[in-house]
C-alpha positions as CSV (number, residue, x, y, z in Angstrom):
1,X,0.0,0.0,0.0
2,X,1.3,3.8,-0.3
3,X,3.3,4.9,2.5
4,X,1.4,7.6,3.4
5,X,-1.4,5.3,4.7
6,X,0.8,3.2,6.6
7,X,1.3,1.0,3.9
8,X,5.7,0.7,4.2
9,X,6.5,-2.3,5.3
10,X,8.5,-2.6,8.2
11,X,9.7,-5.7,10.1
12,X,9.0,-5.8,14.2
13,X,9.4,-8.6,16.4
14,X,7.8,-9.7,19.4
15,X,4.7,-7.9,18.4
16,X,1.9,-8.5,21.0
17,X,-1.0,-6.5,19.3
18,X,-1.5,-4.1,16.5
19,X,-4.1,-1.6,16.0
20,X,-5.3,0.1,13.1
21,X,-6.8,4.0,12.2
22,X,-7.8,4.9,8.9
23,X,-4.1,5.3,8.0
24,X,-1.6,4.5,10.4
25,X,-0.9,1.5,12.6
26,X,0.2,1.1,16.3
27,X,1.9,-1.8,17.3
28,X,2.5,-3.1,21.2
29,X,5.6,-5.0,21.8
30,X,6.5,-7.5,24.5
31,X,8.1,-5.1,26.5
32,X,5.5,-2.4,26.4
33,X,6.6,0.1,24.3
34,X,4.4,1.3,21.0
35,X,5.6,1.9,17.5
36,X,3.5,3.9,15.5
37,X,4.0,4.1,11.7
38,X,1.7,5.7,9.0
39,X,0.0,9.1,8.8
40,X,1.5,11.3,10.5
41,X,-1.5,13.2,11.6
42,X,-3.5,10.5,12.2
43,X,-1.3,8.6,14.8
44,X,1.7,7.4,12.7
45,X,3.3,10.2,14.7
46,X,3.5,8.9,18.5
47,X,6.5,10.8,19.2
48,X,4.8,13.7,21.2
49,X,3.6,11.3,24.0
50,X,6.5,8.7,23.0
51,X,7.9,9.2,26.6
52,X,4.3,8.2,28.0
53,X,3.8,4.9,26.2
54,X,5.8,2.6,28.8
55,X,4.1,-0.6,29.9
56,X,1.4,-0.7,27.5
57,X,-1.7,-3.1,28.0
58,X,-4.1,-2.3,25.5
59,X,-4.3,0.2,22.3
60,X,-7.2,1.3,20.5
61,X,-8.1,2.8,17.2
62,X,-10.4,5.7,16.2
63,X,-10.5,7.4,12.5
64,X,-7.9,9.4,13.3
65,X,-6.4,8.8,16.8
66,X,-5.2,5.8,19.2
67,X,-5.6,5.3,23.1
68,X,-3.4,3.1,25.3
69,X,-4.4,2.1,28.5
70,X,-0.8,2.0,30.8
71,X,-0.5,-1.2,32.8
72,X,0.7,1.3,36.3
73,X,-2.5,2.5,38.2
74,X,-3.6,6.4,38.5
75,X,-4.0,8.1,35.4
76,X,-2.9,5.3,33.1
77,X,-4.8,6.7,29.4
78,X,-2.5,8.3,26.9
79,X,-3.8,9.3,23.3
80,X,-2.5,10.9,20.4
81,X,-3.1,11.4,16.7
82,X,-6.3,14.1,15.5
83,X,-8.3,16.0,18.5
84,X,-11.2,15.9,16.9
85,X,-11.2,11.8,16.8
86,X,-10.4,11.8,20.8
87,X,-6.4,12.2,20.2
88,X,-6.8,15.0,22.8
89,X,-7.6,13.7,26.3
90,X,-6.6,16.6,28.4
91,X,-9.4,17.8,29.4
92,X,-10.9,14.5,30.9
93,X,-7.3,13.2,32.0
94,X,-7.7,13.5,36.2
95,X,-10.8,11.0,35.2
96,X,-8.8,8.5,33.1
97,X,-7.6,7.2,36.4
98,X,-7.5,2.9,37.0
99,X,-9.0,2.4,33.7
100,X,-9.6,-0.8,32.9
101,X,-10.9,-1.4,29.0
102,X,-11.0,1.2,26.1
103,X,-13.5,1.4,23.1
104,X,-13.6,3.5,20.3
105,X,-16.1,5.0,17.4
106,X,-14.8,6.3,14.5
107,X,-14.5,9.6,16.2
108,X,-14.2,9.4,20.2
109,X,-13.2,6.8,22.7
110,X,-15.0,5.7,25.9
111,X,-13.0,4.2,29.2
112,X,-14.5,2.0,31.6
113,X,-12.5,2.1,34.8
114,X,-12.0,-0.3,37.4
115,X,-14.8,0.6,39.8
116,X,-17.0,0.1,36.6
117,X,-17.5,4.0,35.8
């Protein structure tokens, strides 16, 4: 596929999950740690909140934006990619505390956090 929409083909190993936007990828490893490849705009840019994405459980994809849920308790969300697919989470971040699971639409993402909130 063309580059631009995360088509280049890289090689990764000890890939745990992989999650897709409309054009860019995101890809846990064993370790924890995300790489992110595609458009940059729309995720395939991780390198803002690179420092963030340590010990990473679970990723999800909107349109235009990922979320990772962070294995350490407190605030444990981190997103990035488009705002205006939920790749800006600053203004809910003191609720994205203990969260649990993450689901996206093509344009937002809901948390459910451990007390089941």
């Amino acid at each position: 596929g063309h580059p631009w929409f995360g088509g280049e083909c890289i090689s990764l190993e000890g890939v745990r999950e992989v999650a897709a936007s409309h054009s860019s990828f995101a890809a846990i490893l064993k370790q924890g740690s995300v790489v992110t490849w595609g458009e940059p705009q729309r995720g395939g840019d991780s390198s803002a909140v690179a420092q963030e994405l340590k010990g990473v459980s679970q990723i999800q994809a909107s349109e235009g934006a990922f979320a990772a849920i962070l294995s350490e308790r407190g605030i444990n969300v981190v997103t990035w990619g488009l705002p205006e697919d939920g790749g800006y989470s600053g203004s809910v971040r003191d609720q994205l505390q203990n969260v649990q699971q993450i689901q996206a639409t093509s344009h937002a993402f809901a948390a459910l956090r451990a007390d089941r909130t």
